[in-house]
C-alpha positions in Angstrom: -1.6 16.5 -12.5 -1.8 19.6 -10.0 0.1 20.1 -7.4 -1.1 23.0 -5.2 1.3 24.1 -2.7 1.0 27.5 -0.6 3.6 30.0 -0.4 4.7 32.5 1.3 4.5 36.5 0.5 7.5 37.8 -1.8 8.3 34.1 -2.7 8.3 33.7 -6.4 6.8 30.4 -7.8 10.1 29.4 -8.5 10.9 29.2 -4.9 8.3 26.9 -4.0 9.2 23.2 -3.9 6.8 21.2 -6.1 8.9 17.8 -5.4 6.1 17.1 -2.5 2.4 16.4 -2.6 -0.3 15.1 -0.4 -2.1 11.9 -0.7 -4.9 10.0 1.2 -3.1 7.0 1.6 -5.0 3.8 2.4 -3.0 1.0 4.5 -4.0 -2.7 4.2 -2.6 -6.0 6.1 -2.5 -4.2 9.7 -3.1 -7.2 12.2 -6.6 -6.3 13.8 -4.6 -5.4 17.2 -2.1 -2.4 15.7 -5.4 -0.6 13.7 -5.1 2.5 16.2 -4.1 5.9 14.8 -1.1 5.6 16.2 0.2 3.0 14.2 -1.2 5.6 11.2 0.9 8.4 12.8 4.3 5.6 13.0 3.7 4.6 9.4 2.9 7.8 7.9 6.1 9.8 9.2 7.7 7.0 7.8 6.6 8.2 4.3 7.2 11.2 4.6 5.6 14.1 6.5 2.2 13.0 8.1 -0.2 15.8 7.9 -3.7 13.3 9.2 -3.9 9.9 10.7 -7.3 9.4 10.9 -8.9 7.2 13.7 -10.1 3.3 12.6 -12.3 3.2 15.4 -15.3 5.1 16.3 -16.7 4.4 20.1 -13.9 1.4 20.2 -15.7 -0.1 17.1 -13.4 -1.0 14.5 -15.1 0.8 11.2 -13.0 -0.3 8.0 -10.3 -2.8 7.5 -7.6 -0.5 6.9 -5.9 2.8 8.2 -6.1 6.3 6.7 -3.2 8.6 6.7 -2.8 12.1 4.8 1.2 12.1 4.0 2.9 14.4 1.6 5.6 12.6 -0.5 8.2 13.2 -2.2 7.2 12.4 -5.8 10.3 12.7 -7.9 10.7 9.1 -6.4 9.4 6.0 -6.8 6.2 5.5 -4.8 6.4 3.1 -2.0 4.1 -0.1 -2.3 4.0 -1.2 1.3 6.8 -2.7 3.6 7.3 -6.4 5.6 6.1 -6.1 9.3 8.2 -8.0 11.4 6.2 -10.0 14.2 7.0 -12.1 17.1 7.1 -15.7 16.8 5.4 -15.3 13.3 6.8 -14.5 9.6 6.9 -11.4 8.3 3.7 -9.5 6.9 3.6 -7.7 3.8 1.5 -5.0 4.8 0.6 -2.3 1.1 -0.3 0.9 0.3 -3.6 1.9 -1.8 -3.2 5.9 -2.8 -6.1 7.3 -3.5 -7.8 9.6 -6.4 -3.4 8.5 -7.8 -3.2 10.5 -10.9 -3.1 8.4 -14.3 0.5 10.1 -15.4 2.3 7.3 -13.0 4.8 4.8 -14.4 3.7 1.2 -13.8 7.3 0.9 -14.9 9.5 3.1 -12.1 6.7 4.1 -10.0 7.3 7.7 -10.4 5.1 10.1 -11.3 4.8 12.8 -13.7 5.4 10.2 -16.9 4.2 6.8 -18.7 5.7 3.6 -18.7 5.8 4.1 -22.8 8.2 7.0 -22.5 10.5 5.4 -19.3 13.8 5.5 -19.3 14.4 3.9 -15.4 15.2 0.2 -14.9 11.5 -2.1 -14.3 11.0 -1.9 -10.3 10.6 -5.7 -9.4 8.4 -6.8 -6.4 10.4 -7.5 -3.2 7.8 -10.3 -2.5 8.6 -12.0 -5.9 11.2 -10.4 -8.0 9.3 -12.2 -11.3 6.5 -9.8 -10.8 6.4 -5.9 -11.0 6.1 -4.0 -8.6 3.9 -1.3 -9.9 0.2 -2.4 -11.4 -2.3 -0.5 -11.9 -4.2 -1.3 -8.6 -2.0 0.9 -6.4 -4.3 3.9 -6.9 -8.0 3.6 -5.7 -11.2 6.1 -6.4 -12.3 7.2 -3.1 -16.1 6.2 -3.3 -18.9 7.3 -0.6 -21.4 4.0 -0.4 -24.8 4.5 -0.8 -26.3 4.3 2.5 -28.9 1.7 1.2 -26.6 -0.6 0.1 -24.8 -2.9 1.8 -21.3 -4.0 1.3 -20.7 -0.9 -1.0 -21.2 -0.4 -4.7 -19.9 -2.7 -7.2 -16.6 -0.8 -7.8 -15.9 -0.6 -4.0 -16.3 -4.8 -4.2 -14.1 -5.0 -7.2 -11.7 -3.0 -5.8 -11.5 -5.6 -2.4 -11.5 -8.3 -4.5 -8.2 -6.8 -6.1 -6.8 -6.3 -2.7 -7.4 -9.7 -1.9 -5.2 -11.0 -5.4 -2.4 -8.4 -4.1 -2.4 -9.7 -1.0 -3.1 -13.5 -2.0 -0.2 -13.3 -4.8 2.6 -11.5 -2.2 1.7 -14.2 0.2 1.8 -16.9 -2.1 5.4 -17.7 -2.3 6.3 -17.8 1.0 2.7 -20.2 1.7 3.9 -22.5 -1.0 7.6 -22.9 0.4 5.8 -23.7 4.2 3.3 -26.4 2.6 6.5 -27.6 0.9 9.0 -27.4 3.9 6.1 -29.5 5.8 5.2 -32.3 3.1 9.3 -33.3 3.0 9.0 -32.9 7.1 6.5 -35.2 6.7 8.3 -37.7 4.4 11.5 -37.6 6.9 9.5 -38.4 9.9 7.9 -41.1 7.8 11.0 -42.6 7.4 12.9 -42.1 10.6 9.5 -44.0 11.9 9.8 -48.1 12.9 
C-alpha cells in the first residue's frame, strides 16, 4: 500500500501523518431525490475530510445510480460500511459504501487496513443490519472501470459487480422485509378472527 502525502519544507518524514489517506468512495442506496452533490459534500465530511463531491447529474440528468465523493480517512480505524438513513414516515435505509481501487492488505476481519484477517488480533466486526453476518466481505472495494463506449450496460465485471451490490443490499434488507411480511400475516390472522 502507498500512501503519498505532501509535506511541507524542513518537515522530516517523520513529521508527516500517514494515519490519513484518500479514497474515491462510491455511495449506494441514496433515494433518487437526495442524489445532488450536496448530499455527497453532507456525507463525505461525515467521513472524514471531503476533498471532491462530484456532481450525479449532468444537464439535470441523473448519470449513475450512486454518488462520488473523494474523502481522506483515517485508516488506523475500521473502515465504515455505510450508515441507516432515517426517513419520514418510512423505515430506516441502509445506505453502503463501495471504496474504490481498496488495497488487498485490508482485514475482512477488523476492517482496518494495513494487515490480513490471518494475522488479526481485533475482535470480528459484526454487521449492524444482522449481527450473524460480518461486516467486512470482500465486496467493499471496487475496480474503477471505464465502459467501452460500444457496449452497453458496461463490461462483464462492471455487471458482476451490480449484481453484488444488489446481494448487499438485498441481504441488509432482508431481515427487516421478513419481520414486516411476518408482522402482516399474524395481522392478518387477528383480523381474521376478530371478524363475525
Amino acid at each position: 500500500m502507498v500512501n503519498l502525502r505532501l509535506w511541507r519544507e524542513g518537515e522530516s518524514v517523520f513529521e508527516v501523518d500517514h494515519d490519513f489517506m484518500e479514497f474515491w468512495i462510491q455511495v449506494h442506496g441514496i433515494p433518487h431525490d437526495l442524489m445532488k452533490k450536496e448530499t455527497g459534500i453532507v456525507i463525505g465530511e461525515m467521513l472524514g475530510v471531503l476533498a471532491e463531491a462530484e456532481d450525479p447529474k449532468v444537464d439535470g440528468v441523473l448519470r449513475r445510480s450512486y454518488l462520488r465523493i473523494r474523502v481522506s480517512i483515517n485508516i488506523t480505524k475500521a473502515l465504515p460500511t455505510g450508515f441507516w438513513l432515517d426517513r419520514e414516515e418510512m423505515p430506516p435505509l441502509w445506505v453502503f459504501f463501495k471504496y474504490e481501487r481498496l488495497p488487498d492488505s485490508y482485514c475482512f476481519n477488523c476492517g482496518i487496513l494495513g494487515h490480513e484477517k490471518k494475522s488479526c488480533k481485533n475482535p470480528t466486526a459484526m454487521a449492524c443490519w444482522d449481527p450473524s453476518k460480518k461486516k467486512y466481505l470482500p465486496g467493499l472495494g471496487i475496480t474503477q472501470f471505464r465502459p467501452n463506449p460500444t457496449m452497453r450496460g458496461g463490461t462483464s465485471k462492471q455487471q458482476g459487480g451490480k449484481e453484488a451490490e444488489e446481494e448487499q443490499a438485498r441481504e441488509q434488507m432482508g431481515p427487516r422485509r421478513e419481520s414486516g411480511d411476518e408482522q402482516s400475516s399474524e395481522e392478518s390472522r387477528i383480523r381474521a378472527e376478530q371478524a363475525p
